[in-house]
C-alpha positions as CSV (number, residue, x, y, z in Angstrom):
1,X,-16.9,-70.8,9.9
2,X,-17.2,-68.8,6.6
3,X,-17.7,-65.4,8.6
4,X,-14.6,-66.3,11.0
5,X,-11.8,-63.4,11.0
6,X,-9.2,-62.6,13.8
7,X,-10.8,-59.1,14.2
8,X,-14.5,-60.3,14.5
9,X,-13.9,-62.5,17.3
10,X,-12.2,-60.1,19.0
11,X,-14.6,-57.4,18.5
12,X,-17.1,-59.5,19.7
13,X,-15.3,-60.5,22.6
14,X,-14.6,-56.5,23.7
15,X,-18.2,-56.2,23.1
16,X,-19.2,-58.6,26.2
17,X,-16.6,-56.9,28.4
18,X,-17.6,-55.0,31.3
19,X,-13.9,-53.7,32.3
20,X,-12.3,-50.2,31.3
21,X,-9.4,-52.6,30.5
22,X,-9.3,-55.3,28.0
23,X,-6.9,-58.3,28.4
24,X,-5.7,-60.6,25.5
25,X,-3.5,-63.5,25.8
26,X,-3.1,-66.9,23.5
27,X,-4.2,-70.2,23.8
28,X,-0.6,-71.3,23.6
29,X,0.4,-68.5,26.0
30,X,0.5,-69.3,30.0
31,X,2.1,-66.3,32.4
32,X,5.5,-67.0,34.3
33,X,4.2,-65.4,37.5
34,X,0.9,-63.8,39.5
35,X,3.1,-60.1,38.9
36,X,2.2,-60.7,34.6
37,X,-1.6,-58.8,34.7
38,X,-0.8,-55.7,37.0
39,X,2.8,-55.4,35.3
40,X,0.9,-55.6,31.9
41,X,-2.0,-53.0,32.6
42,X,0.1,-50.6,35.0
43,X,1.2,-48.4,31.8
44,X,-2.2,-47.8,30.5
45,X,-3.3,-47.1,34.4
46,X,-0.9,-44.5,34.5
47,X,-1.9,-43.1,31.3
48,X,1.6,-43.6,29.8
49,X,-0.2,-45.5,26.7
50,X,-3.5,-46.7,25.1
51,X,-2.2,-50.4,24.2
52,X,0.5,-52.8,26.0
53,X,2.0,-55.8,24.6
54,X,4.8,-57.8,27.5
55,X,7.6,-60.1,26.3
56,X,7.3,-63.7,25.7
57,X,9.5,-66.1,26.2
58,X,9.7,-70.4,25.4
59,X,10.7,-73.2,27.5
60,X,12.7,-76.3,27.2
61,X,11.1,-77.7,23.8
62,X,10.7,-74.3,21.7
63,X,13.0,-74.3,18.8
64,X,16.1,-73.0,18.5
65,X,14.7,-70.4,15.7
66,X,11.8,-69.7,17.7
67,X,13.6,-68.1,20.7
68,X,15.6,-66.2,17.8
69,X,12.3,-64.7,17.1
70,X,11.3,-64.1,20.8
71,X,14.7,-62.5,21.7
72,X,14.1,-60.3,18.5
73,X,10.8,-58.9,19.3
74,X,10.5,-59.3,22.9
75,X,13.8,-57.8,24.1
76,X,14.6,-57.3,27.9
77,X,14.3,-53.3,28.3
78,X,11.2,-52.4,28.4
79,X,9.7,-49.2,26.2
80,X,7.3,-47.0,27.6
81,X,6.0,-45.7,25.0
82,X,7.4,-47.5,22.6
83,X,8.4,-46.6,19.3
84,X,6.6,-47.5,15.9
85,X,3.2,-49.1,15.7
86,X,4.5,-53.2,16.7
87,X,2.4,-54.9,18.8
88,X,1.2,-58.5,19.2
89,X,-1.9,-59.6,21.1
90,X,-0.7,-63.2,22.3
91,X,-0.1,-61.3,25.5
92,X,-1.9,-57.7,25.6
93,X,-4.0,-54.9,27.2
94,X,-6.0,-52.2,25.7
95,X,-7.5,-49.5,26.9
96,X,-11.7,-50.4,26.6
97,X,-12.7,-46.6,25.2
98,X,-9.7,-46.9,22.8
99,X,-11.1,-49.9,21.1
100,X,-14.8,-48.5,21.6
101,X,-13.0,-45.2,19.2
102,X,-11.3,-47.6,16.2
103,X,-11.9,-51.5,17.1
104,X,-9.8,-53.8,14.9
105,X,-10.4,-54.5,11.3
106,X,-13.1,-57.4,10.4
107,X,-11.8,-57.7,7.0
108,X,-7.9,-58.6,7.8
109,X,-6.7,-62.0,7.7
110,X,-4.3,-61.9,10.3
111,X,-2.3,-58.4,11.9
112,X,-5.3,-57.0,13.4
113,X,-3.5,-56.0,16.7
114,X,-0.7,-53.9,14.5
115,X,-3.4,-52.5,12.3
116,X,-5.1,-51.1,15.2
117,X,-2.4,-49.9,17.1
118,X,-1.0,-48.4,13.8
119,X,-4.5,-46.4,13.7
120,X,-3.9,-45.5,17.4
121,X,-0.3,-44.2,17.0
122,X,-1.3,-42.3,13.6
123,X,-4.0,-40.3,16.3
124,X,-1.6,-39.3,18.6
125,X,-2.0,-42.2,20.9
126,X,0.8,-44.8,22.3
127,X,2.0,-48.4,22.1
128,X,3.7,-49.7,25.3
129,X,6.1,-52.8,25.5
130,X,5.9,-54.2,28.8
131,X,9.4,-56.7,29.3
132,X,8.1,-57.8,33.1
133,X,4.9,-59.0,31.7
134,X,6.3,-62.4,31.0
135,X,4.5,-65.5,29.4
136,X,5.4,-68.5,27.9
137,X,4.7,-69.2,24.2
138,X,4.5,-72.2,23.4
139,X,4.2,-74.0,20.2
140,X,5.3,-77.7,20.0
141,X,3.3,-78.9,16.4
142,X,6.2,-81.0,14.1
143,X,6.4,-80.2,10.6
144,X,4.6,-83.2,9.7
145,X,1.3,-82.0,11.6
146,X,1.6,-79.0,9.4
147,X,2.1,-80.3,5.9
148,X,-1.1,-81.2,3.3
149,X,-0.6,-83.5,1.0
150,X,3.2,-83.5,1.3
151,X,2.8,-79.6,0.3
152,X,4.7,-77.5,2.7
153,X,1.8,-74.8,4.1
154,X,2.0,-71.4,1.6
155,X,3.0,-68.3,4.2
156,X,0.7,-65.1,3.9
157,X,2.1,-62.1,2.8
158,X,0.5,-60.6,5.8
159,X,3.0,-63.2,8.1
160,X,6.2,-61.2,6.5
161,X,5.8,-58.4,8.7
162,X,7.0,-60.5,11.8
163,X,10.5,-61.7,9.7
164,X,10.7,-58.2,9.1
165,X,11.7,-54.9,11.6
166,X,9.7,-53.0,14.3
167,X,8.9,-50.3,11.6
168,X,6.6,-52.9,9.5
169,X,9.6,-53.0,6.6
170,X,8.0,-56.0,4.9
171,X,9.9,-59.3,3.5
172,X,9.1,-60.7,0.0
173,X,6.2,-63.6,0.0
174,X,7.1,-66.9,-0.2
175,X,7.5,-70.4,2.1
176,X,9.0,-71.2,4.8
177,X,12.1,-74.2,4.7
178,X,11.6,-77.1,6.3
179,X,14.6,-78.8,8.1
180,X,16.1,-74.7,8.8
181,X,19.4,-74.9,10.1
182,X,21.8,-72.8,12.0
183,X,25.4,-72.9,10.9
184,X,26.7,-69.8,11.9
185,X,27.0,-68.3,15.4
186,X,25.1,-64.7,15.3
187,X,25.0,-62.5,18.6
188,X,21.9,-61.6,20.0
189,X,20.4,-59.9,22.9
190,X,20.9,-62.0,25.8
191,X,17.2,-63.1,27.2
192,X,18.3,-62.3,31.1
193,X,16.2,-61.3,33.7
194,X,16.7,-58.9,36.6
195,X,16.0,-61.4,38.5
196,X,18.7,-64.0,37.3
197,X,22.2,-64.1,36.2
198,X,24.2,-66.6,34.3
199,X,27.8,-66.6,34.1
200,X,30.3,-69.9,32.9
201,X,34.2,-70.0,33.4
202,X,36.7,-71.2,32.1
203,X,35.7,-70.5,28.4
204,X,37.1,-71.7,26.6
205,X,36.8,-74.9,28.4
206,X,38.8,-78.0,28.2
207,X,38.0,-79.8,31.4
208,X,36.1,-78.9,34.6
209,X,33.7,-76.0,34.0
210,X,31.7,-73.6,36.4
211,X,28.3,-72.6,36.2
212,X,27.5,-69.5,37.9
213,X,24.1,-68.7,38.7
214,X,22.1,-65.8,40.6
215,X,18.6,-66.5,41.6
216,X,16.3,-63.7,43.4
217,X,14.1,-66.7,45.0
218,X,14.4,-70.2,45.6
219,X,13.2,-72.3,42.3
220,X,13.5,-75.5,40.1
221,X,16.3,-75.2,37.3
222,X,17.2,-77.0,34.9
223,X,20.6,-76.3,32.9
224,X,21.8,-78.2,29.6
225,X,24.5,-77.7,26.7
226,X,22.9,-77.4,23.1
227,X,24.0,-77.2,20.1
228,X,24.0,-74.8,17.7
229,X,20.9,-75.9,15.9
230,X,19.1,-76.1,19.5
231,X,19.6,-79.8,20.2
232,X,20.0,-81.1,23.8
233,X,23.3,-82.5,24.0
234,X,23.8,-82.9,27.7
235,X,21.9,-82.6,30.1
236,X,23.9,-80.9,33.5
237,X,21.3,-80.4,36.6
238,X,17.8,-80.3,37.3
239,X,16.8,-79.8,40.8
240,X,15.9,-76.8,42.9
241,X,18.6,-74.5,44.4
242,X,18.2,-71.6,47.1
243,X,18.2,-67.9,46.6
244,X,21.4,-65.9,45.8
245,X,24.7,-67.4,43.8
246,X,25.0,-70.9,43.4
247,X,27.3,-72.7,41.5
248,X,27.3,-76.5,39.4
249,X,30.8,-77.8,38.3
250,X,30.6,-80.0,35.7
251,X,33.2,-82.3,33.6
252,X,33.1,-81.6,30.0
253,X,35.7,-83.1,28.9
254,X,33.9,-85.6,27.3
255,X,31.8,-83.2,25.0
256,X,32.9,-82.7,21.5
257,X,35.2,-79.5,20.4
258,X,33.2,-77.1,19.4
259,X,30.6,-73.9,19.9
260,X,27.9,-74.6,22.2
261,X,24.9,-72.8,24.3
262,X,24.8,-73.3,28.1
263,X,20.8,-72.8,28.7
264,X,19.8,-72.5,32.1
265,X,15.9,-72.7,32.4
266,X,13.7,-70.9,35.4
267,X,10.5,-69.8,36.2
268,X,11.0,-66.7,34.4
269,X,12.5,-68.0,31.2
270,X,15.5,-68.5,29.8
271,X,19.0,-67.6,29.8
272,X,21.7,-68.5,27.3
273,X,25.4,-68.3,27.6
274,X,27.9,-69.5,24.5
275,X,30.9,-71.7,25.3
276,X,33.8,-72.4,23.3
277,X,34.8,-76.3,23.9
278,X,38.5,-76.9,23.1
C-alpha cells in the first residue's frame, strides 16, 4: 500500500500487455455504445497521434458542477491533433512503443497521464481528443462519505490543473466548498450530439410548451426541468420514442417564474436547453 502510485500501477499494467495499443478507462467510467474502442484507437491507427483521450459525459444524478466540468474539457468537436499537452486517462489509448520510449512517472501523485503526454508533445509527438468516444463518468459519493472528522478533504495542488485551462495555467491551492451553488446563468458549450437535437418553443414560456427532439435511432429518453443549481424540478417524459423528430407538449404553467434547464437524457448523453418561465 506504501509503494502504491498512479504511475506504478499503470506501468505495471502496460508491462503485461501483449497489444501494440494500450487501452485505459475508469472504474467509474462505462462507454455509451460498442462504436467507443474503434472511435478511440482509429487516430493512433492512422498515425494522426501517439495518445487519444474521448469525451465523457454524466447521466441523470451527476451534479450540476460536474457536467460544467465535462462540457469544459470534453467539448463536442473533436481535435485531431489536439493542441497543448491535456489529456485524461479515465477514457484513453496510447500507442504501446510510445509508453515502452517514456512510461509515466512512478513518483507523481496524481497527473501521470498529462505528464506523459507533456513529455510526448515536447518530442514532437501528438495528443488526440476523440469527441465520438463517449463514456459515462460517473461519480455519485455525498459529501458526507468524503469528510474525516468533520474536516472537509485538503485538495492537492496537483488537482488545480483540472480548475484551470487546456495550457496547464495552474489555480492557487486550497479546498474545495461544500454546499457550491450556482446563482448566476453562464453560457457554455452545448453538450449535443450529431446524432440528437434539442429544441423548445415558445421561450419564453407561459403556458403550453414544445419539446422538439431529433433522434438518429429509436431509444429510451427521459426529459426533465432543473433548476439552476441542478435539482430535478419536474419531471416531463420517460419512455422510448422512434427515430427522426418527435415532439412532447407539456403544461408549465404551473412551474415557478424563472430560469430553468430543459435536460433531455439518451444513450449518448445529455443535452441541455435553457428556458425562460414567465
Amino acid at each position: 500500500k506504501q509503494d502504491f502510485t498512479f504511475g506504478r500501477s499503470l506501468n505495471i499494467g502496460c508491462e503485461f500487455s501483449k497489444g501494440s495499443y494500450l487501452i485505459f478507462i475508469s472504474g467509474h467510467c462505462v462507454p455509451t455504445n460498442s462504436s467507443w474502442l474503434k472511435n478511440l484507437v482509429q487516430p493512433i491507427m492512422n498515425g494522426e497521434c501517439d495518445y487519444t483521450y474521448g469525451r465523457q459525459v454524466g447521466r441523470d444524478t451527476t451534479k450540476y458542477s460536474e457536467q460544467q466540468v465535462f462540457s469544459k474539457y470534453f467539448p463536442l468537436e473533436c481535435s485531431v491533433p489536439n493542441k497543448g499537452f491535456f489529456c485524461n486517462n479515465a477514457n484513453a489509448a496510447l500507442l504501446k512503443s510510445t509508453w515502452e520510449k517514456y512510461k509515466f512517472d512512478e513518483f507523481l501523485t496524481g497527473l501521470e497521464d498529462m505528464h506523459l503526454a507533456k513529455k510526448i508533445v515536447d518530442n514532437g509527438h501528438f495528443i488526440g481528443y476523440v469527441s465520438t468516444a463517449v463514456v459515462y463518468h460517473i461519480h455519485d459519493e455525498t459529501w458526507g462519505q468524503m469528510v474525516i472528522t468533520n474536516t472537509l478533504p485538503e485538495r492537492p495542488d496537483w488537482v488545480n490543473v483540472y480548475l484551470a485551462d487546456s495550457m496547464g495555467n495552474m489555480r492557487p491551492p486550497g479546498r474545495e466548498l461544500a454546499g457550491l451553488l450556482y446563482t448566476g446563468i453562464e453560457e457554455w458549450e452545448i453538450d449535443q450530439s450529431p446524432e440528437t437535437e434539442l429544441s423548445v418553443y415558445p421561450n419564453p414560456v407561459s403556458n403550453e410548451m414544445v419539446i422538439k427532439c431529433f433522434l438518429q435511432d429509436r431509444d429510451k429518453i427521459q426529459i426533465g426541468v432543473y433548476s439552476l443549481t441542478g435539482q430535478l424540478v419536474n419531471s416531463i417524459f420517460s419512455d422510448e420514442k422512434p427515430p427522426g423528430d418527435n415532439e412532447i407538449h407539456w403544461n408549465a404553467q404551473s412551474l415557478p417564474g424563472g430560469v430553468y434547464f430543459i435536460r433531455l437524457t439518451t444513450k449518448n448523453g445529455l443535452i441541455h436547453s435553457k428556458i425562460v418561465k414567465h
